[in-house]
C-alpha positions as a Markdown table, in Angstrom:
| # | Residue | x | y | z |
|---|---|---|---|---|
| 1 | Unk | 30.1 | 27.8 | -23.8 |
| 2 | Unk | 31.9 | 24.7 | -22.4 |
| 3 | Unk | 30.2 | 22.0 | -22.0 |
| 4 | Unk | 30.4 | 19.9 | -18.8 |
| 5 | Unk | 30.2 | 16.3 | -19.5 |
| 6 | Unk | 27.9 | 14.0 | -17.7 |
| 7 | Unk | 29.0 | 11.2 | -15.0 |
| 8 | Unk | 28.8 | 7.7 | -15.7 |
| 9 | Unk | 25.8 | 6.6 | -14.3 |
| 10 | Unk | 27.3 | 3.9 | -11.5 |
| 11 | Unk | 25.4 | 0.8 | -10.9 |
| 12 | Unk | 23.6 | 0.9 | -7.6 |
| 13 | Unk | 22.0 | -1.7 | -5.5 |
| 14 | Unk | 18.1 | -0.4 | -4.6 |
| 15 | Unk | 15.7 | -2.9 | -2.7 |
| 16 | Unk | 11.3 | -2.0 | -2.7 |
| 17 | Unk | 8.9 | -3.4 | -0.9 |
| 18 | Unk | 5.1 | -2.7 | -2.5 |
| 19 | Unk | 2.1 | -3.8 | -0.5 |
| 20 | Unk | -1.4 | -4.6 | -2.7 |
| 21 | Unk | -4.6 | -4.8 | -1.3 |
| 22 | Unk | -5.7 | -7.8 | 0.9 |
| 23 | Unk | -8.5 | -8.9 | -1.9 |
| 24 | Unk | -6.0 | -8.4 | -5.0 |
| 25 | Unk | -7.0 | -11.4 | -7.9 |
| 26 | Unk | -4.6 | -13.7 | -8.8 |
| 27 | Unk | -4.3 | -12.1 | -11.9 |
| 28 | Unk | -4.3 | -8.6 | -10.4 |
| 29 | Unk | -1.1 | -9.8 | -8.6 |
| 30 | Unk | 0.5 | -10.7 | -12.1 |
| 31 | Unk | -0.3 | -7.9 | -13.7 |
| 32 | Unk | 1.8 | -6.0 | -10.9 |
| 33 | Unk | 4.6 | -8.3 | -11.2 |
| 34 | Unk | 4.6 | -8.6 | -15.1 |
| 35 | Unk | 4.8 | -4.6 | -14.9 |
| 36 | Unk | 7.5 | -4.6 | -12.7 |
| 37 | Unk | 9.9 | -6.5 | -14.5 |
| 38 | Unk | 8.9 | -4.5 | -17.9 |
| 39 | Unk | 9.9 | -1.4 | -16.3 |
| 40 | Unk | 13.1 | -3.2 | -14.9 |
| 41 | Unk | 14.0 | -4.8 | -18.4 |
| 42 | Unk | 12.9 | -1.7 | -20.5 |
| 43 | Unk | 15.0 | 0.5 | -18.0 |
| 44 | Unk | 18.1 | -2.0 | -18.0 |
| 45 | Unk | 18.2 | -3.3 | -14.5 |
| 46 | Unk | 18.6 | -6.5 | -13.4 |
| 47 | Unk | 16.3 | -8.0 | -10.8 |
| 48 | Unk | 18.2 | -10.0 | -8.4 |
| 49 | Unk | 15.8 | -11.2 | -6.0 |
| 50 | Unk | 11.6 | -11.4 | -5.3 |
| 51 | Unk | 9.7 | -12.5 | -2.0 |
| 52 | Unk | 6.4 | -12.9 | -1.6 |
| 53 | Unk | 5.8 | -12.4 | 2.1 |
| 54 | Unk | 2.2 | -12.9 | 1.8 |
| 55 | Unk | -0.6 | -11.5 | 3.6 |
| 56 | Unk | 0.3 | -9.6 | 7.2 |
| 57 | Unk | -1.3 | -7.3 | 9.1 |
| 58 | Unk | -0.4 | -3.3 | 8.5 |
| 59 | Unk | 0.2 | -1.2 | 11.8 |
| 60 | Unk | -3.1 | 1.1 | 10.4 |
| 61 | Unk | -5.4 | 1.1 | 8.0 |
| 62 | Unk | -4.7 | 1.9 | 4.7 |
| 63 | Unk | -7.4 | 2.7 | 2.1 |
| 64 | Unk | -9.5 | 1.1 | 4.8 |
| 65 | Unk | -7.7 | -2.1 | 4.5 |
| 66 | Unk | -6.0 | -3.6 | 7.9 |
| 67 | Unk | -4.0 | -6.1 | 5.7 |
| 68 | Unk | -2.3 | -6.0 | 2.7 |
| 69 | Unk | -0.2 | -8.9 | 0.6 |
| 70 | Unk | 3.6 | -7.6 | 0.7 |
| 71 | Unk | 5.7 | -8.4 | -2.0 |
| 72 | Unk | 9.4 | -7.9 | -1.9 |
| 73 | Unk | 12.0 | -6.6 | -4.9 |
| 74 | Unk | 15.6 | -6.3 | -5.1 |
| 75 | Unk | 17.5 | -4.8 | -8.1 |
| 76 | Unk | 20.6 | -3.0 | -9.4 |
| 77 | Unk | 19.9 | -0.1 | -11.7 |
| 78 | Unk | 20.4 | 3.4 | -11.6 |
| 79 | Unk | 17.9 | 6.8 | -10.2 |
| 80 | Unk | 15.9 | 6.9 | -12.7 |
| 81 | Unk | 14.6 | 3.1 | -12.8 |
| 82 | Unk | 13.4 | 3.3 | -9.3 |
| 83 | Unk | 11.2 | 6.7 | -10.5 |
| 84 | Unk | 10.0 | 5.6 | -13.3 |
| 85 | Unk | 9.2 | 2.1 | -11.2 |
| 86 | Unk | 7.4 | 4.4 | -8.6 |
| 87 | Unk | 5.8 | 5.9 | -11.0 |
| 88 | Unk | 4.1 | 2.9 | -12.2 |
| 89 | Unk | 3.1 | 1.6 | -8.8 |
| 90 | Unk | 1.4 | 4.9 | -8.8 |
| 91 | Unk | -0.9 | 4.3 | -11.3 |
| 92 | Unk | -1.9 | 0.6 | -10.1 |
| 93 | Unk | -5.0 | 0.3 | -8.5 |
| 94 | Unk | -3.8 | -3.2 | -7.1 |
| 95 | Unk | -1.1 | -1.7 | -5.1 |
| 96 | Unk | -2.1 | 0.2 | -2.3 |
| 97 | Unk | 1.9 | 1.3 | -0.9 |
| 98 | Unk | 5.5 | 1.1 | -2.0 |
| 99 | Unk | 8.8 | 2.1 | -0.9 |
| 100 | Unk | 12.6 | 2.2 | -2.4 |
| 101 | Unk | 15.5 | 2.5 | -0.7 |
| 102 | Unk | 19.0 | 2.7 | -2.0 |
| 103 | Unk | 21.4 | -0.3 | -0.3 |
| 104 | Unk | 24.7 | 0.5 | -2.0 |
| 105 | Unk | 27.2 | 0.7 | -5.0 |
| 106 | Unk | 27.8 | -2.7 | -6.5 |
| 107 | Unk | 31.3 | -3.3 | -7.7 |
| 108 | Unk | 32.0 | -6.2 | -10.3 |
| 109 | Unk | 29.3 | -8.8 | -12.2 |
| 110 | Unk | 26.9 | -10.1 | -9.1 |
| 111 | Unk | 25.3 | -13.6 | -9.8 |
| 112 | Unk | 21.5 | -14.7 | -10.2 |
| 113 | Unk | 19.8 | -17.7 | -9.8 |
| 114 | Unk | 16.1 | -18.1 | -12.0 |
| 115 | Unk | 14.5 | -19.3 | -8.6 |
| 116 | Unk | 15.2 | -15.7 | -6.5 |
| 117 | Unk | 13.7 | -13.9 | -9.5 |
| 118 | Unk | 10.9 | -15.5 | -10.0 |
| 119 | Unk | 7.2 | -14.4 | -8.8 |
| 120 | Unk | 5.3 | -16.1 | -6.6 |
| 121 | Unk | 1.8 | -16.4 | -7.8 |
| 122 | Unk | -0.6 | -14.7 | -5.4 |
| 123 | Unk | -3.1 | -17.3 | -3.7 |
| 124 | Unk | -6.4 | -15.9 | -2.7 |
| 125 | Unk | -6.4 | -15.8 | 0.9 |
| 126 | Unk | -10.0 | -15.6 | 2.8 |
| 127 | Unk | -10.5 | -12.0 | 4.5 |
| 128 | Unk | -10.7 | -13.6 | 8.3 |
| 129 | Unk | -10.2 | -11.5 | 11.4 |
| 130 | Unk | -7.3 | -13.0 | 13.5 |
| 131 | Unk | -9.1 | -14.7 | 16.7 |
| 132 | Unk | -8.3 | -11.5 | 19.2 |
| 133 | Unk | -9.5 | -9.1 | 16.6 |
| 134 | Unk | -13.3 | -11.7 | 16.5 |
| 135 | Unk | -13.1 | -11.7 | 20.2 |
| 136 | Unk | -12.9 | -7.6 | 20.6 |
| 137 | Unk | -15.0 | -7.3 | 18.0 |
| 138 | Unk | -18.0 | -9.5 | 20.2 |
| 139 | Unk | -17.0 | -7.8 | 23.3 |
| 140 | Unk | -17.5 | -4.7 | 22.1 |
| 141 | Unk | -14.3 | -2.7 | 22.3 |
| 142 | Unk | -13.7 | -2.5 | 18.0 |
| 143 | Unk | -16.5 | -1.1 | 16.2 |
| 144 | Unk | -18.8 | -3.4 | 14.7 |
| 145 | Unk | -18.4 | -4.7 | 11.3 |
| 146 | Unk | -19.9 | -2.6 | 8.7 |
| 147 | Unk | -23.3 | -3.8 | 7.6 |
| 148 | Unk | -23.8 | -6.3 | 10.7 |
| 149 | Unk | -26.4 | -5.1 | 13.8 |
| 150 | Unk | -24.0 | -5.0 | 15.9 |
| 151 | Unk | -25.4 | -8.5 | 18.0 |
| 152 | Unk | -24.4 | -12.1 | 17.2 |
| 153 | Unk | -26.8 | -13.7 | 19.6 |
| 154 | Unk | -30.2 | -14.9 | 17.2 |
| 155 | Unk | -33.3 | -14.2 | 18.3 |
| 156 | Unk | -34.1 | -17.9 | 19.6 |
| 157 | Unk | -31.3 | -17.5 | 22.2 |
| 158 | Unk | -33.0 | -14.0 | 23.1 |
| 159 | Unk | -36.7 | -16.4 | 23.4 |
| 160 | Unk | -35.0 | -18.8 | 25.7 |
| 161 | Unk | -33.2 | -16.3 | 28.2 |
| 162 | Unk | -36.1 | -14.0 | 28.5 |
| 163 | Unk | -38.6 | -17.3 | 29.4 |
| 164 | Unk | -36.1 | -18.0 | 32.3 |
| 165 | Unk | -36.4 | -14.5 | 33.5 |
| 166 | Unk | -40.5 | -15.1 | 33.3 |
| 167 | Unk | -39.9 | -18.2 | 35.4 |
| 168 | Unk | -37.9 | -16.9 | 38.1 |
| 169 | Unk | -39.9 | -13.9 | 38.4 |
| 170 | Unk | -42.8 | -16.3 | 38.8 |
| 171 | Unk | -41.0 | -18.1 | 41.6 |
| 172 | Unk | -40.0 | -14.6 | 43.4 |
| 173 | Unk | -44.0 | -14.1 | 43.5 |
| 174 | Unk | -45.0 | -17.1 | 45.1 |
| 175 | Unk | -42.7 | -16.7 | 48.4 |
């Protein structure tokens, strides 16, 4: 039996994007991060650059969520870091999506500076509809939010408009 021996497992440059959830904690957002660079460090990779982007808008709801807090990664290690990364993002309630992609082999020693690596902590950011979504929303063409009536006009507004109806009806009668 001969036995075939491995390849050297080459260096490779991945990037991944994760989204959590729109109402994450501060320290649900570093709990994420401090498991993402344990799996990096207990894997051997080196992290070479983290972005928060912050809170944006997805393009459809996911987990009925319309936003979600996106948080950028970039790394060198090898196949079996990014699954075992993956992997973890999978079992994180806070995180609600996630995607690696492979950018390249990386030839010779590549430089890091403590700032790119560093994670931003996560501010809470207040659950607002943009403006156009509030203005639909009134107008009728989203569906209402859940809980609400489905009107935004109070009752004394309702009082006042139907009491000017009274008096013009009042006026029609007269003539």
């Amino acid at each position: 039996m001969s036995s075939v021996a491995a390849a050297p497992r080459r260096p490779r440059e991945y990037e991944t994007i994760y989204i959590m959830r729109p109402d994450v904690s501060r320290e649900g957002a570093a709990k994420v991060a401090q498991r993402v660079q344990e799996v990096l460090q207990r894997e051997g990779a080196k992290l070479t650059l983290v972005e928060t982007w912050g809170r944006r808008e997805l393009a459809y709801k996911v987990k009925k969520h319309r936003y979600g807090i996106y948080v950028y990664v970039k790394f060198i290690a090898t196949g079996t870091t990014v699954s075992e990364l993956e992997r973890n993002f999978r079992l994180l309630d806070e995180v609600m999506k996630f995607q690696s992609i492979l950018l390249g082999e990386v030839e010779g020693e590549v430089e890091v500076s403590e700032e790119s690596v560093a994670f931003e902590p996560v501010e809470g950011v207040p659950m607002e509809e943009d403006a156009a979504q509030s203005l639909a929303r009134e107008l009728g063409l989203l569906d209402p939010e859940p809980g609400s009536r489905g009107h935004s006009r109070s009752s004394d507004a309702d009082a006042g408009d139907a009491g000017d109806m009274d008096e013009d009806d009042d006026a029609q009668e007269d003539e």
